[in-house]
C-alpha positions as MATLAB code, in Angstrom:
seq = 'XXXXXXXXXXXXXXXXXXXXXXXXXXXXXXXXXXXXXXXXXXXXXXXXXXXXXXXXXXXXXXXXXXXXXXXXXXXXXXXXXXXXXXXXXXXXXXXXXXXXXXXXXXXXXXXXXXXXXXXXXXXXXXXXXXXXXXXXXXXXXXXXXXXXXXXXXXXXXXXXXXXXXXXXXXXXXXXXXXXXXXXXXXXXXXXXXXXXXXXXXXXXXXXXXXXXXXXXXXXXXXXXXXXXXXXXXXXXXXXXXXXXXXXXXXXXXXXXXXXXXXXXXXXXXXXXXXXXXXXXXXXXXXXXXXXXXXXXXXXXXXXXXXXXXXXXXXXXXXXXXXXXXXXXXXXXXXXXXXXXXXXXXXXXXXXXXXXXXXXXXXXXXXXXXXXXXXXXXXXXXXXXXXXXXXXXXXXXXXXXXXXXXXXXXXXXXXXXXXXXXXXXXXXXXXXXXXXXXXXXXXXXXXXXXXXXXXXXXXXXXXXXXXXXXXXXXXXXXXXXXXXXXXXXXXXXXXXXXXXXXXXXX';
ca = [
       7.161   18.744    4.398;
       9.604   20.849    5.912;
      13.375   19.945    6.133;
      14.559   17.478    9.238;
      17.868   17.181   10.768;
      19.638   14.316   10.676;
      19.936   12.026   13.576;
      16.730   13.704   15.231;
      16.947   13.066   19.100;
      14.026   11.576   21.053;
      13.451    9.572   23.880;
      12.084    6.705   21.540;
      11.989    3.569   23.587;
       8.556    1.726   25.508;
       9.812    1.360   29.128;
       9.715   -2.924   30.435;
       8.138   -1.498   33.151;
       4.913   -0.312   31.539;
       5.567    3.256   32.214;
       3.380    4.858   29.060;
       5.122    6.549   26.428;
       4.090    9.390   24.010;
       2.888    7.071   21.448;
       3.204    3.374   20.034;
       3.406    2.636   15.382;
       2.358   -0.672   14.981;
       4.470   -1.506   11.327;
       7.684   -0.286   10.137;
       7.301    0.833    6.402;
       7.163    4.012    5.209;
       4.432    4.908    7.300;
       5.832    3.999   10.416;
       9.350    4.546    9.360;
       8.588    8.668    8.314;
       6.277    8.817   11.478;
       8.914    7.451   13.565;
      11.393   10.132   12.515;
       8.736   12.765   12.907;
       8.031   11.596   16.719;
      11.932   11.475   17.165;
      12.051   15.256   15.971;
       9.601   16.623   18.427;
      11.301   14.777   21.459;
       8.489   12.461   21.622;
       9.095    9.113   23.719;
       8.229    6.346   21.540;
       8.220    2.832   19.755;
       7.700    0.984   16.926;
       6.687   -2.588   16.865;
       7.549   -4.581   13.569;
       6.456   -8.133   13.573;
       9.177   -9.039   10.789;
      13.080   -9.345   12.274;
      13.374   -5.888    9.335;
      12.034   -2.939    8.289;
      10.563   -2.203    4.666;
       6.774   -3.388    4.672;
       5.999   -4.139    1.496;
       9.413   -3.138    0.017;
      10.549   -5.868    2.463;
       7.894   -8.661    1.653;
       7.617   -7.991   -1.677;
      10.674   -9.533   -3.157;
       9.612  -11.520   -6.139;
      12.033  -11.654   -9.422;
      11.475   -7.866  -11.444;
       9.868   -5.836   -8.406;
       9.721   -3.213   -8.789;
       7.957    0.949   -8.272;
       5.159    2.041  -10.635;
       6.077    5.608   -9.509;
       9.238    7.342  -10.694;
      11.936    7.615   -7.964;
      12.039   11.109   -7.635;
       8.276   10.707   -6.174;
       8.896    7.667   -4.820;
      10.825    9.479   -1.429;
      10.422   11.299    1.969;
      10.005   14.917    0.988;
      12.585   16.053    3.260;
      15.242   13.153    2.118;
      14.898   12.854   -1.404;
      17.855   10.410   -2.998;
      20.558   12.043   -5.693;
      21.841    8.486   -5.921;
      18.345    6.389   -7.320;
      20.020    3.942  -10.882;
      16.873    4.589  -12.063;
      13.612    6.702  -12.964;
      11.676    3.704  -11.594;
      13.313    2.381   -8.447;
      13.608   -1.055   -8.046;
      12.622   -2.953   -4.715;
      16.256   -3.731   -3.860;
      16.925   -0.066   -4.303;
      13.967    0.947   -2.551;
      14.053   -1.038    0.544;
      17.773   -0.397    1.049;
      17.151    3.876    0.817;
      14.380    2.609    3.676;
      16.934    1.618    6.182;
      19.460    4.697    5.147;
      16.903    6.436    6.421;
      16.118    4.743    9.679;
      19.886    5.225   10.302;
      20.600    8.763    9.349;
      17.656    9.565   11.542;
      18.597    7.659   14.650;
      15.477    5.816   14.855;
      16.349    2.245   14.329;
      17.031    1.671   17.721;
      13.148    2.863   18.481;
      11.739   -0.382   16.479;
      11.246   -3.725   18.036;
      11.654   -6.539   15.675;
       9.616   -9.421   16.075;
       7.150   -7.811   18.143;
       3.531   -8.867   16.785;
       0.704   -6.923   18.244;
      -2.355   -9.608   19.265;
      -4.487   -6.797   20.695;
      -4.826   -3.053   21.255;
      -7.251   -1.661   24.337;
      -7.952    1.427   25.329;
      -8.089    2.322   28.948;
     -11.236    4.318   29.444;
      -9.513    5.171   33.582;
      -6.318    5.956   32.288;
      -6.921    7.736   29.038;
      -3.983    5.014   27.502;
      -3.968    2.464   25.298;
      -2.892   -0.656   25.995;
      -0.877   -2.967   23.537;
      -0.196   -6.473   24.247;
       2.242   -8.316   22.296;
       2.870  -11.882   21.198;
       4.466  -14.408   23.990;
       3.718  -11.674   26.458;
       4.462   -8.497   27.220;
       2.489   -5.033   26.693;
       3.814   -1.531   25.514;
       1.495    1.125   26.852;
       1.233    4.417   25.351;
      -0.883    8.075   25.605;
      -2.101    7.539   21.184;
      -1.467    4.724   19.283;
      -0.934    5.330   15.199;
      -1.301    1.755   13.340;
       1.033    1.906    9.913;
       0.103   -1.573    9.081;
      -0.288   -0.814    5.468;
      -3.492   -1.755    3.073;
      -1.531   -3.972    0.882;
       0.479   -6.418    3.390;
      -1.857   -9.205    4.143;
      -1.252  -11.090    0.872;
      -4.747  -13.263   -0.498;
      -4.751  -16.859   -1.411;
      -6.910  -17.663   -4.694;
      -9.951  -19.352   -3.808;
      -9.426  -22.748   -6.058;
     -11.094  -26.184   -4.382;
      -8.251  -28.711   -3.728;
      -4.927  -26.352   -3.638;
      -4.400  -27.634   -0.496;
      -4.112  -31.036   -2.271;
      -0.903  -29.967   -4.677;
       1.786  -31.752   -4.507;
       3.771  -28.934   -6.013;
       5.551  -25.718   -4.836;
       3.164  -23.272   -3.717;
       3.604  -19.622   -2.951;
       2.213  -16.139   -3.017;
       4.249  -13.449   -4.598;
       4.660  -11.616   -1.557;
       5.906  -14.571   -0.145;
       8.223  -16.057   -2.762;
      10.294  -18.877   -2.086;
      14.023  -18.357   -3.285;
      14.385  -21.583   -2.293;
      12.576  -22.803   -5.506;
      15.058  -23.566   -8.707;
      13.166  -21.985  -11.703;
      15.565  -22.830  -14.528;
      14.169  -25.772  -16.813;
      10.895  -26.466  -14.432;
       6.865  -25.520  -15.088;
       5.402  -22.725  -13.823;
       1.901  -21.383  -13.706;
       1.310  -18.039  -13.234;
      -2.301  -16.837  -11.445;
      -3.484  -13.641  -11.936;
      -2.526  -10.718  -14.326;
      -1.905   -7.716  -12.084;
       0.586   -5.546  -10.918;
       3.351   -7.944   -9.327;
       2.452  -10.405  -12.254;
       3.400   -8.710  -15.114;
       6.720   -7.959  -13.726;
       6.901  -11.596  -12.424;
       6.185  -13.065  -15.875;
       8.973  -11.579  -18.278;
      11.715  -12.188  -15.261;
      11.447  -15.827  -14.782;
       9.805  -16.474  -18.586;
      13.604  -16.696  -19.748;
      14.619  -18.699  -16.882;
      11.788  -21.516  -17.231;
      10.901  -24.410  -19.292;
       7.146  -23.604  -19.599;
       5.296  -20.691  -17.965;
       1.157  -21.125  -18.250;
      -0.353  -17.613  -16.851;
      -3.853  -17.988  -16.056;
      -6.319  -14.762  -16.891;
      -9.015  -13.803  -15.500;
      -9.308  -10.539  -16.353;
      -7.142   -8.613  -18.443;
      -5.756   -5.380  -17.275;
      -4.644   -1.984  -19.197;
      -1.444   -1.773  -19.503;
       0.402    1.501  -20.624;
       3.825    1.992  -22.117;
       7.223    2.383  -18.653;
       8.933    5.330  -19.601;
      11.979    3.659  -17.500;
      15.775    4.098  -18.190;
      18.918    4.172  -15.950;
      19.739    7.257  -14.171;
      22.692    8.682  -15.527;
      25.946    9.670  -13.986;
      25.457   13.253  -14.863;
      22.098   13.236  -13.387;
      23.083   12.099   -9.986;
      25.817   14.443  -10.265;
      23.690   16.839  -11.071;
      21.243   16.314   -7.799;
      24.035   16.513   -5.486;
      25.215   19.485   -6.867;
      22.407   21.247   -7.064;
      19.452   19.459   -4.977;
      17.346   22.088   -6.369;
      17.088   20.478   -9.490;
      15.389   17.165   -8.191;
      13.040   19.296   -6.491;
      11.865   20.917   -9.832;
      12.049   17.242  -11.186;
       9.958   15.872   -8.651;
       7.313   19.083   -8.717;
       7.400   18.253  -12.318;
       6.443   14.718  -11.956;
       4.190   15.019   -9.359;
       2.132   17.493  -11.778;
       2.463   14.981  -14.414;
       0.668   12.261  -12.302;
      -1.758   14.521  -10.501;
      -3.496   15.667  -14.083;
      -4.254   11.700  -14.095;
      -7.071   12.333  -11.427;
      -9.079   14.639  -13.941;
      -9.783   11.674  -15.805;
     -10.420    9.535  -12.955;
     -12.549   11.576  -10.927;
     -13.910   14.218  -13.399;
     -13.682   13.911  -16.689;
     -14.443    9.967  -17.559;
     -14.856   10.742  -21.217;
     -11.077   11.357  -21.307;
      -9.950    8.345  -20.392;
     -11.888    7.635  -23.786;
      -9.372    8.578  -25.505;
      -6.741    7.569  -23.888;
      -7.894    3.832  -24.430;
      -8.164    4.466  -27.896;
      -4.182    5.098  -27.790;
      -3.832    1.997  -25.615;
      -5.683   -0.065  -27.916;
      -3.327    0.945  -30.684;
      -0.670    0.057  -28.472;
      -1.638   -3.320  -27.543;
      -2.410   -3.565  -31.817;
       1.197   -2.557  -32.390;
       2.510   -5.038  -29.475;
       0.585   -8.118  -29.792;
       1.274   -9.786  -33.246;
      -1.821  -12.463  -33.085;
      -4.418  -10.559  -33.050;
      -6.598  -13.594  -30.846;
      -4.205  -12.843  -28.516;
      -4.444   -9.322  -28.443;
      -8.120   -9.640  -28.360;
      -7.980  -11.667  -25.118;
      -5.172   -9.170  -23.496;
      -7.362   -5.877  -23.951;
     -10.083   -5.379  -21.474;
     -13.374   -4.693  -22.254;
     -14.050   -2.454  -19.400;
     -13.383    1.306  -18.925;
      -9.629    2.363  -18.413;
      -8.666    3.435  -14.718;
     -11.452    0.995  -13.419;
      -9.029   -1.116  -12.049;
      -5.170   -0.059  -11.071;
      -3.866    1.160  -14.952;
      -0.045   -0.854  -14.920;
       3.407   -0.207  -16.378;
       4.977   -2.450  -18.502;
       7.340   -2.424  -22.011;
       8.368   -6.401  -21.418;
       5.121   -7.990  -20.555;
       3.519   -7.890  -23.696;
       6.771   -9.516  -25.577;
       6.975  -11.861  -22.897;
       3.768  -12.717  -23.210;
       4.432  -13.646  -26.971;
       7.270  -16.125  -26.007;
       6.891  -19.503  -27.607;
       7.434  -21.162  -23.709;
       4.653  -18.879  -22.415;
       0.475  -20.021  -22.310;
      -1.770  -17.324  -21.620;
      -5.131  -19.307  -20.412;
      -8.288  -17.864  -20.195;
     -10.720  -20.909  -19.100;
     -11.496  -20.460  -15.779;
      -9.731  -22.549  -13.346;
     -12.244  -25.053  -11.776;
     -10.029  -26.916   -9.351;
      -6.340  -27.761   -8.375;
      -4.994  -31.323   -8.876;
      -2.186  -33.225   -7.206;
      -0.144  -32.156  -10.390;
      -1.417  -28.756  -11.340;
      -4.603  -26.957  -12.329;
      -7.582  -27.843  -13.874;
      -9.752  -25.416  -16.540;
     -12.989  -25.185  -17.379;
     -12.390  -26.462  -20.881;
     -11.066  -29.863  -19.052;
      -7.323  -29.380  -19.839;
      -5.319  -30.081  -16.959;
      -2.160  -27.855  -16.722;
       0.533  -29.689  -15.068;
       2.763  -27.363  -13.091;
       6.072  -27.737  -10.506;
       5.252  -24.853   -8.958;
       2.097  -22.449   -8.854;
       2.929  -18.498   -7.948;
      -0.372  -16.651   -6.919;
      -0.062  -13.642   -7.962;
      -3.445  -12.493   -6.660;
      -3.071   -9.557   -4.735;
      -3.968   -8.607   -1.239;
      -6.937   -8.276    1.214;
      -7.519   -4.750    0.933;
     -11.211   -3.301    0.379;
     -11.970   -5.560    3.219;
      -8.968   -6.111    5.251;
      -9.910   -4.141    8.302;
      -6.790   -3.947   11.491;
      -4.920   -6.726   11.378;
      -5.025   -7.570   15.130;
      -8.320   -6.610   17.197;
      -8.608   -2.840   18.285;
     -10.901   -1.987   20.791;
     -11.915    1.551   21.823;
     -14.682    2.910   24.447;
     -16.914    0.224   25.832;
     -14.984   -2.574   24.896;
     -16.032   -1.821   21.128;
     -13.979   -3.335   18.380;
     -12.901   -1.582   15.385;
     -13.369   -4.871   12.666;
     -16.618   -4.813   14.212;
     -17.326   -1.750   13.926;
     -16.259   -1.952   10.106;
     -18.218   -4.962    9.363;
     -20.299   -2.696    6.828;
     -16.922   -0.927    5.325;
     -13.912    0.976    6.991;
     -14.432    3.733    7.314;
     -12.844    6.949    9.291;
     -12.781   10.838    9.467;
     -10.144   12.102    6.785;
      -8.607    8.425    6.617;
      -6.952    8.939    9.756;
      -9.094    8.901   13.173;
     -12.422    6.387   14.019;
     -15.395    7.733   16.038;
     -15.230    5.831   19.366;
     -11.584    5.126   19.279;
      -9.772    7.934   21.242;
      -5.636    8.960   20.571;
      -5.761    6.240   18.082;
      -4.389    7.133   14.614;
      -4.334    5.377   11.186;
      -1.351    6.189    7.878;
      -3.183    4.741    5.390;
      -6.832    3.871    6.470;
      -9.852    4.563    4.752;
     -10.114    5.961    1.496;
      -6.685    7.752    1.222;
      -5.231    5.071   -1.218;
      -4.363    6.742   -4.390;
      -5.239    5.460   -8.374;
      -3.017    8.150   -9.959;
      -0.133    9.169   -7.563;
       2.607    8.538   -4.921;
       1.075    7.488   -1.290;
       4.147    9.221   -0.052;
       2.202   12.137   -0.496;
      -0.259   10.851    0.941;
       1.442    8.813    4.142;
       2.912   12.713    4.752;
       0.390   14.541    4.805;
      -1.225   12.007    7.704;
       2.396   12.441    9.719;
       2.208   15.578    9.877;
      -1.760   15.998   11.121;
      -0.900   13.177   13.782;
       1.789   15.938   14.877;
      -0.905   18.669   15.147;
      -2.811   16.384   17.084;
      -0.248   15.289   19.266;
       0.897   19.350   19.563;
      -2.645   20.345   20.075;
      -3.153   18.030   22.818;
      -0.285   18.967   24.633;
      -0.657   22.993   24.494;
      -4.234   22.467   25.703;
      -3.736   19.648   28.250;
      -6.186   17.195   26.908;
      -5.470   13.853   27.453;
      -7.339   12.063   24.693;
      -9.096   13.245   21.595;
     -12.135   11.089   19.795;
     -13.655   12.443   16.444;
     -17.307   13.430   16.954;
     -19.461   10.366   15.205;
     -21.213   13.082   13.261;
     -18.311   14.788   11.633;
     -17.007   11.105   10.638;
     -20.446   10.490    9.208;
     -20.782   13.576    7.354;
     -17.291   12.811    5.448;
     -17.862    9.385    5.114;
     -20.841   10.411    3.184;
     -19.180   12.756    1.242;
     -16.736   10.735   -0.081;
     -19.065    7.949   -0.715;
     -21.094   10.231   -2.856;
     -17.650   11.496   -4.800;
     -16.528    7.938   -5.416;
     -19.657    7.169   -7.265;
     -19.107    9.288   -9.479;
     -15.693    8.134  -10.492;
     -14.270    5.746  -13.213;
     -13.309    3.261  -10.134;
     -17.037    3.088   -9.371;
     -18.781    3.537  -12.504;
     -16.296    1.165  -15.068;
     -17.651   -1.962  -15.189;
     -15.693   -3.985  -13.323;
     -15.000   -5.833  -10.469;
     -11.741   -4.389   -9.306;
      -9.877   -4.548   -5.136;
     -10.836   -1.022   -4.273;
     -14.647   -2.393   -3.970;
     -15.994   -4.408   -0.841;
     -18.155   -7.390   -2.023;
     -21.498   -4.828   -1.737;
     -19.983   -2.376   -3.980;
     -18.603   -0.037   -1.626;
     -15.613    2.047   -2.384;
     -13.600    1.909    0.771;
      -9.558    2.431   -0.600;
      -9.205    5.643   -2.706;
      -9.078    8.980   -2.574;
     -11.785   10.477   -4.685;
      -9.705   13.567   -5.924;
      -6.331   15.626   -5.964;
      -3.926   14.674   -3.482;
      -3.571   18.633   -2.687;
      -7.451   18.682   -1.684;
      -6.186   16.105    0.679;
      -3.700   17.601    2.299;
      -5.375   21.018    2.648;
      -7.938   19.180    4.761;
      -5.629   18.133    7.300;
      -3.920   20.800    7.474;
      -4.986   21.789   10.339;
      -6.315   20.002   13.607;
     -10.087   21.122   13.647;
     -10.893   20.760   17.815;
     -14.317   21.405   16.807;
     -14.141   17.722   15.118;
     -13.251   16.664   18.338;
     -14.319   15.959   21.742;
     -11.849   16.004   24.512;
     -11.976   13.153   26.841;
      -9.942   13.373   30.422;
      -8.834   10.581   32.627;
     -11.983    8.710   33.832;
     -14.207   10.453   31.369;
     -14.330    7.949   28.870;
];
């Protein structure tokens, strides 16, 4: 995306008198965050509403010991505010959350986002051509389009185990961790062997008496090619910015090349297991071990991770790795299938997020009183991940199908900015007062990318991964380059569109 000036100025604040504004982001990561400085830009009157009292999203919630990016730092930016001063190649969530609010202050948009404002429900006025957005303990912004940035990966999921309730120990998710809770010398049981859990596990394995992590399934994992940024190199990107553009080019290249595999080429990743299964050989001295840490379905089926401690961690004389399945929770821990009951102080589920299934967060309802969960009961869906048949002016970063198995969703969360723009700048010019994507044309795509995505490794792998709803259906990635996706929304295609006035709804 193009270059934006600092401090952009915009009328970005919702009137207490219910006067609409331009447009109301529900959510104030990086997808409301970069659309927020977009909207400032183009004079747009705005707001954001944040339920938490800060910014970040995930970089916010997600503060358990090691997070940390599995996308190099250079990538791991706004386009048009790309950081000389990143410690390392893979950003850290410290790092990351604090070049988050740098940004909300450099472009004068803090002021725009109300913290502490959850959304209970979103209505659009057929009459008035407006939505309507009510907010917890009263009060209601109302706006011409409303763009929800709530993020696929922020309503954290509980494992399903009979009697949790019943433990008398800490319990907490890892998007939720308690700092509150002492590790040093105390029990600790690990669920779940995914992304946030095999940084979780060789941070506090040092720091804890015992650490049990249970397996269900286990994932690839590839070699981190991670290393402090030097001084030179920082220099360097000051100096000459140029030369973190050619870095990041570079590195988005490097990533993109991932999706041949992925979406094209399945035998490849063939061969690239074979390498990871030397790895893991090389890594893992007991080879039972290693046999129970190397999946037996193809690789890229579920998210591929980044790790050069968890394996050595893994190996630590403190550290269980448990594969019965766990049957129920006791007052003092968990219970396997094998009958050994693994007594625990504290249990950390590390089990991901509603996501496949997730839907809006808060209830959304569009022409004739319809609401979008309902709507979705079969599968999200929407027209290039970004507008729903039957929902006018209302805009989604990060819906359906644009989530991403081999590259940064900044790419991605741009590329939907910048269409809401057109949208917003095609409305105006022609002096339309609500747009609603043409069932058809939703259908049609919908279709499409169903009938790509089954013919990808995340859909033909053989397993049972959080990119597929409980039928089977593919309804969180991107079934190609990210560069096919932002060609196609490119441009605002009115003939995708109907144009609805005042009272036409």
């Amino acid at each position: 995306m193009e270059e934006l000036p600092k401090h952009a100025a915009g009328t970005a604040n919702a009137s207490e008198s219910g006067a609409p504004i331009d447009v109301a982001v529900v959510g104030a990561g990086f997808g409301g965050l970069g659309m927020a400085i977009h909207l400032a830009r183009a004079g747009r009157s705005f707001v954001v509403l944040e339920q938490a009292a800060s910014l970040g999203g995930t970089w916010r919630d997600n503060r358990y010991p090691g997070a940390a990016c599995d996308v190099p730092s250079n990538l791991y930016c706004f386009s048009f505010e790309p950081n000389p001063d990143w410690t390392r190649v893979y950003p850290e969530q410290r790092e990351i959350e604090a070049y988050m609010n740098r940004c909300a202050d450099q472009y004068g948009v803090r002021p725009a986002i109300r913290f502490g404002a959850r959304v209970v429900t979103a209505r659009f006025d057929e009459r008035a051509a407006l939505w309507r957005v009510a907010l917890e303990g009263g009060g209601e912004v109302v706006s011409r389009a409303l763009v929800s940035a709530t993020g696929g990966l922020s309503r954290p999921k509980l494992p399903d185990i009979e009697g949790l309730a019943h433990y008398a120990g800490a319990l907490f998710h890892s998007a939720r961790w308690d700092h509150g809770f002492g590790l040093e010398g105390r029990r600790v049981a690990v669920i779940g062997t995914g992304a946030s859990a095999i940084q979780i596990v060789p941070a506090i394995a040092p720091r804890v008496a015992r650490l049990v992590l249970f397996q269900r399934t286990p994932a690839w994992i590839v070699p981190r090619d991670d290393r402090p940024r030097t001084d030179a190199e920082r220099a360097r990107y000051r100096r000459h910015p140029w030369t973190q553009k050619l870095s990041r080019l570079a590195t988005y290249l490097r990533f993109e090349s991932r999706a041949i595999g992925f979406t094209r080429a399945p035998w490849l990743l063939a061969l690239a297991e074979r390498e990871v299964r030397r790895y893991i050989a090389r890594k893992v001295r007991d080879p039972v071990l290693a046999a129970k840490l190397t999946p037996a379905y193809r690789l890229g089926c579920k998210r591929v991770l980044l790790s050069n401690d968890f394996y050595p961690a893994v190996q630590r004389e403190n550290v269980a790795l448990v594969t019965a399945p766990i049957v129920r929770a006791t007052p003092e821990g968990l219970l396997t299938a094998d009958g050994v009951e693994h007594r625990v102080d504290a249990i950390v589920a590390a089990t991901g997020f509603h996501a496949a299934e997730a839907g809006s967060p808060f209830p959304v309802f569009g022409l004739g009183g319809h609401e979008l969960n309902d709507s979705w009961k079969d599968g999200a869906k929407a027209y290039l991940g970004t507008t729903v048949a039957g929902f006018p002016n209302l805009f989604l970063i990060t819906g359906p199908n644009t989530g991403l198995g081999h590259n940064s969703m900044i790419y991605v969360i741009e590329s939907q900015i910048a269409y809401v723009m057109r949208a917003l700048g095609a409305m105006r010019s022609r002096g339309v007062a609500a747009v609603d994507v043409r069932p058809e044309v939703e259908a049609a795509y919908n279709a499409e990318i169903q009938a790509r995505l089954a013919r990808t490794v995340w859909n033909t792998g053989g397993c049972a991964s959080w990119y597929l709803t409980r039928d089977g259906r593919n309804t969180t990635l991107w079934p190609g380059f990210t560069f096919e996706f932002r060609r196609r929304l490119a441009r605002f295609r009115w003939d995708d569109y109907r144009a609805l006035a005042p009272g036409a709804g």
